[in-house]
VEXDREN-2710 file (C-alpha; in Angstrom, 1 decimal):
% VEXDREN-2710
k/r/px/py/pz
1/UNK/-20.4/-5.6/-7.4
2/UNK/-17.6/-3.7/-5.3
3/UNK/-15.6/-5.3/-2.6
4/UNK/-13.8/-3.0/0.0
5/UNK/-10.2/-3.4/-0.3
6/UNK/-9.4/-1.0/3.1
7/UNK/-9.1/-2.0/6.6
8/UNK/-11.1/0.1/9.1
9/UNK/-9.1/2.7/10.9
10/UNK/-9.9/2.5/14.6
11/UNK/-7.9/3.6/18.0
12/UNK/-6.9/-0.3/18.0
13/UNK/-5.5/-0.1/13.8
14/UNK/-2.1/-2.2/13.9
15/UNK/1.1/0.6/13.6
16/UNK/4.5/-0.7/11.8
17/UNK/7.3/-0.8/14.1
18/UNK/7.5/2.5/15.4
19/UNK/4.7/4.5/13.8
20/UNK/2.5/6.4/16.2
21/UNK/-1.0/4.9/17.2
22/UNK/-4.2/6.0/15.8
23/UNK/-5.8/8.8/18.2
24/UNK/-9.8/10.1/18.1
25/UNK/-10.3/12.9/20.2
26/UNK/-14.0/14.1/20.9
27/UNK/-14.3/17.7/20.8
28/UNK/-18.3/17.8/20.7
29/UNK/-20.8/15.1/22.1
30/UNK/-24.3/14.9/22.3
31/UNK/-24.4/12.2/24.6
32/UNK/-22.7/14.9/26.6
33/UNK/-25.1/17.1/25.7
34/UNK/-23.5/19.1/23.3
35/UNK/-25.3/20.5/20.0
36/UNK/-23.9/17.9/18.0
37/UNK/-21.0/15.4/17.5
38/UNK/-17.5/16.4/16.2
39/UNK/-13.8/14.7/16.4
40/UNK/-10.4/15.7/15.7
41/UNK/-8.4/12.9/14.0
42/UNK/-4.6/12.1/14.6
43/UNK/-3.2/10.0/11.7
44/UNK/-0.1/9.5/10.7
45/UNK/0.1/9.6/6.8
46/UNK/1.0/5.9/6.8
47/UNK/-1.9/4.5/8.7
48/UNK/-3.2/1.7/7.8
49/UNK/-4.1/1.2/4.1
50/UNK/-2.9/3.7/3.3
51/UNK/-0.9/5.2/-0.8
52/UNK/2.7/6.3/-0.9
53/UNK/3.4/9.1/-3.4
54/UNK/6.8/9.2/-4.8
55/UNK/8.0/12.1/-2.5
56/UNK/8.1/9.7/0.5
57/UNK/11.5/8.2/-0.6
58/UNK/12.1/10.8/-3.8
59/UNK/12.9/14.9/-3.0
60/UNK/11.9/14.9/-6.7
61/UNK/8.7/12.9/-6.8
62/UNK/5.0/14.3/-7.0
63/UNK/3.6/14.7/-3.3
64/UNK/0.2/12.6/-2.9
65/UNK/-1.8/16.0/-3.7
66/UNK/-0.1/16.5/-7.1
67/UNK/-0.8/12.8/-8.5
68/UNK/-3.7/12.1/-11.4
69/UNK/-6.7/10.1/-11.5
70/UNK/-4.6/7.5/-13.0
71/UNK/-2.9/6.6/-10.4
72/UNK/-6.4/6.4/-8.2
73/UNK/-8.1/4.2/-11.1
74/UNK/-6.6/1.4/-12.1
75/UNK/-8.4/-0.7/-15.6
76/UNK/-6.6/-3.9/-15.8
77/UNK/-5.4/-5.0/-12.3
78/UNK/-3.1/-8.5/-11.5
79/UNK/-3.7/-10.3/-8.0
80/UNK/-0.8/-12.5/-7.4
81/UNK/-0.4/-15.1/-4.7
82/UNK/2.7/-15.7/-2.9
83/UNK/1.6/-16.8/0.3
84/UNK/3.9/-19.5/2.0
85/UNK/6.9/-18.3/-0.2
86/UNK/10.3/-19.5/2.3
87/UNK/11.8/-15.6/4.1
88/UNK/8.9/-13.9/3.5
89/UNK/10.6/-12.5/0.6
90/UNK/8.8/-11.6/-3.0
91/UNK/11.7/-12.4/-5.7
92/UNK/11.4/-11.8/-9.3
93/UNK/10.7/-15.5/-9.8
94/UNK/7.3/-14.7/-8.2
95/UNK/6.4/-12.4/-10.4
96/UNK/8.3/-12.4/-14.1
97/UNK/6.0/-16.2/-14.9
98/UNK/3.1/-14.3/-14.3
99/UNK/4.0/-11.4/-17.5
100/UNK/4.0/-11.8/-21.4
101/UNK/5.8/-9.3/-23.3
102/UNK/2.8/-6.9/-24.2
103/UNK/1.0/-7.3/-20.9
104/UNK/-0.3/-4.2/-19.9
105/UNK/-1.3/-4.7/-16.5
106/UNK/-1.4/-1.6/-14.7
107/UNK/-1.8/-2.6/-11.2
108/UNK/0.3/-5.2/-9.7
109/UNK/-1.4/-6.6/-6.5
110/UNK/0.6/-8.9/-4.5
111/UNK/-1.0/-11.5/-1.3
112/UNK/1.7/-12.7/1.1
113/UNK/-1.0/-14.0/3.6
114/UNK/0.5/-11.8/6.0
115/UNK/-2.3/-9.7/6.7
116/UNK/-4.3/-13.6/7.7
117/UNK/-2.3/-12.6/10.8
118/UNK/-3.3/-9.1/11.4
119/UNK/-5.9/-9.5/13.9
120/UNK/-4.5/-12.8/16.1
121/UNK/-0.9/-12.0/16.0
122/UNK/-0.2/-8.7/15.2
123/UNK/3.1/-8.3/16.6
124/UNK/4.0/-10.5/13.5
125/UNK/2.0/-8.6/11.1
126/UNK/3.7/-5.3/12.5
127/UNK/7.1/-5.9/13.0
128/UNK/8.0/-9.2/10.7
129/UNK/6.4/-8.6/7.7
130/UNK/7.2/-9.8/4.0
131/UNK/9.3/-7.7/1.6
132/UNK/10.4/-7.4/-2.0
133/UNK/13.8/-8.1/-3.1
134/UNK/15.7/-5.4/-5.0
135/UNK/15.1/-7.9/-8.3
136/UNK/11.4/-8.2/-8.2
137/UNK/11.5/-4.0/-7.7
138/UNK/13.7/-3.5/-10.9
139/UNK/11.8/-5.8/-13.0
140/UNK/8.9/-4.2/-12.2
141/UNK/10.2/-0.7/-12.7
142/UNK/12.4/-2.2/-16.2
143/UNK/9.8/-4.5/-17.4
144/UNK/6.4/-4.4/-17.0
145/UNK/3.5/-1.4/-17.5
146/UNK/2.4/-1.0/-14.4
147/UNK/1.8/2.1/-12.6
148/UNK/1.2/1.2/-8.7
149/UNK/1.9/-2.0/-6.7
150/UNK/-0.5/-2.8/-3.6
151/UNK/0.5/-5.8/-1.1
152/UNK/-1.1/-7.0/1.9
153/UNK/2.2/-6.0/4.0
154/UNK/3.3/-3.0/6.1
155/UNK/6.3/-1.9/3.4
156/UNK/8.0/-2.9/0.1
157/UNK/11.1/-2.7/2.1
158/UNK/12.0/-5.3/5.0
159/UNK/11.4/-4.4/8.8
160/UNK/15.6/-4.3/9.0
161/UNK/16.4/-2.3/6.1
162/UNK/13.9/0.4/7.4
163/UNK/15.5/0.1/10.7
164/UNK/18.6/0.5/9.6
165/UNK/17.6/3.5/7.5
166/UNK/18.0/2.3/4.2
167/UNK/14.9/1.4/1.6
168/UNK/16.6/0.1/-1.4
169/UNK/13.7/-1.3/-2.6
170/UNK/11.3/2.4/-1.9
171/UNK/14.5/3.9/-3.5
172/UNK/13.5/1.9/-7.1
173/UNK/10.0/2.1/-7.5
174/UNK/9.7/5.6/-6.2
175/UNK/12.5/6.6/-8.7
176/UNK/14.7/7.9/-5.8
177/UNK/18.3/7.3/-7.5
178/UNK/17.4/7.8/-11.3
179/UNK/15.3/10.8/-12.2
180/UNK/14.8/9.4/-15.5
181/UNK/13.3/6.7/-14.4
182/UNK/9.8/6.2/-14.1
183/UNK/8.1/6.1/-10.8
184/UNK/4.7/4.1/-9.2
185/UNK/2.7/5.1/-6.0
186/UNK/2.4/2.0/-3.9
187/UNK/-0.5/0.5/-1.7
188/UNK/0.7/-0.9/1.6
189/UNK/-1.1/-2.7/4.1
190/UNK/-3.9/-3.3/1.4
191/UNK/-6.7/-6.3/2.3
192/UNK/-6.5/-8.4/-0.6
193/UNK/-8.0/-11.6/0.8
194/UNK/-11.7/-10.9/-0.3
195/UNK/-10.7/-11.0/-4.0
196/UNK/-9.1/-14.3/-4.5
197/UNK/-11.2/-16.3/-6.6
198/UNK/-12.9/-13.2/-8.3
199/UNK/-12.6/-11.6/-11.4
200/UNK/-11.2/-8.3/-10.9
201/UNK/-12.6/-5.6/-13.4
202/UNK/-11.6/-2.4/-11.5
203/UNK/-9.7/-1.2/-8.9
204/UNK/-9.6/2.2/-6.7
205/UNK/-7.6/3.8/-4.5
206/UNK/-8.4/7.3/-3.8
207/UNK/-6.5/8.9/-0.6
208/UNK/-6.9/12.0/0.9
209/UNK/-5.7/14.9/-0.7
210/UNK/-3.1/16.4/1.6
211/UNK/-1.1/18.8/-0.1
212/UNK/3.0/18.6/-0.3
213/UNK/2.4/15.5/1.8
214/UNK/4.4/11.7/1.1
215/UNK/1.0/9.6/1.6
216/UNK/-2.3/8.8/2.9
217/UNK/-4.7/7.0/4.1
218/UNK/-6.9/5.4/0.5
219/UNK/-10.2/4.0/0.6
220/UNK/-9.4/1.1/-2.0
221/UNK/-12.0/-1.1/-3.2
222/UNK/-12.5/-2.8/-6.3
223/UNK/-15.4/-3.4/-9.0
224/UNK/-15.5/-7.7/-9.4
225/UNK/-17.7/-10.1/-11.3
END
C-alpha cells in the first residue's frame, strides 16, 4: 500500500514568507476551442513539498540534477513526533532518545503538527513555523546514518534567522562550512500526518530534475503496511 506524502500544488499552495505564489497560465484550451489543452507553469524551486540539494546553502554541493537514486529511495525510514514541543523548536533531546549506536536509519522524518495548521491558519504555517536547533543539526550530521531529513515545516532554519540572512542550521546539514563533512538533501514542507500509526517500509522522494538548480518540487510518498 502507498500513501502520498506531497501536498497538491495549486494557484492557492501556501508560499514561506516571501516566496513567490504559485502561477498556471493557459496557453491552449479546448473549452476555448483550441485543438487541445496546454499550461505553462511558474514555480519557484521551493514550492511546496518540495527537496533541497546541497547547492542551496553549499557553492560546493551537488545541484538537485547531479544527486543519486539514493537520495530519492530511502529503505529504512524514522517518523518522529514532536508535536507540542514548547518554541516550536526541534532540540537534540528530541531526537538523540530515539538512536542506538548501530542504527542505520537513513531517513529521519520529523512531525511538528505544524502543517495541522496549513489549511485554517496559514499565516502561521507560513511565517511562524518550527525549526531545528544548531544541536539537533550536528548530531544528526556527527551521529547518526542518515542521508536526508523531511519535516512537516517550511525550513530547517527559523523564520528570523532566514530573515536576517543567516541559516546556521542549512549551513550544517548541507555541509556549507566543512567540505569534509558529509552532506543530506532535505524534505521541507513534507505531509507526514497520514503515516502516524503505520509501519513505514519505504519511502520516495523523486523531484524534478532541473539541472544546476538548488531544489524542487518531489512527489514523496511512501510504501506502509
Amino acid at each position: 500500500m502507498f500513501v502520498s506524502l506531497s501536498y497538491v500544488l495549486s494557484e492557492n499552495t501556501p508560499v514561506l514568507l516571501t516566496n513567490p505564489p504559485v502561477k498556471f497560465e493557459p496557453l491552449m484550451r479546448m473549452a476555448k476551442g483550441d485543438m487541445t489543452n496546454v499550461t505553462m507553469l511558474h514555480l519557484f524551486s521551493h514550492h511546496g513539498t518540495h527537496m533541497d540539494s546541497p547547492w542551496h546553502w553549499n557553492p560546493a554541493g551537488k545541484t538537485i540534477d547531479q544527486l543519486g537514486f539514493e537520495h530519492f529511495i530511502f529503505d529504512r525510514p524514522k517518523l518522529i513526533d514532536v508535536r507540542n514541543r514548547p518554541g516550536h523548536r526541534v532540540d537534540r533531546s528530541d531526537i538523540e532518545p530515539l538512536f542506538s549506536k548501530n542504527d542505520d536509519t537513513d531517513l529521519l522524518m520529523v512531525l511538528s503538527g505544524i502543517s495541522l495548521l496549513r489549511e485554517s491558519k496559514p499565516e502561521e504555517y507560513t511565517q511562524r513555523f518550527p525549526s531545528f536547533t544548531i544541536d539537533a543539526a550536528r548530531f544528526i550530521v556527527d551521529e547518526t546514518r542518515v542521508r536526508g531529513v523531511a519535516m512537516d515545516f517550511g525550513a530547517v532554519d527559523s523564520a528570523e534567522d532566514m530573515c536576517g540572512g543567516k541559516a546556521p542550521v542549512h549551513d550544517i546539514l548541507l555541509g556549507t562550512n566543512d567540505p569534509s563533512t558529509r552532506s543530506l538533501v532535505l524534505v521541507e514542507e513534507a505531509n507526514l500526518s497520514p503515516i502516524l500509526g503505520k509501519k513505514v517500509k519505504r519511502v520516495y522522494a523523486i523531484p524534478l530534475l532541473l539541472k544546476g538548480l538548488d531544489a524542487s518540487p518531489v512527489n514523496m510518498f511512501a510504501e506502509v503496511e
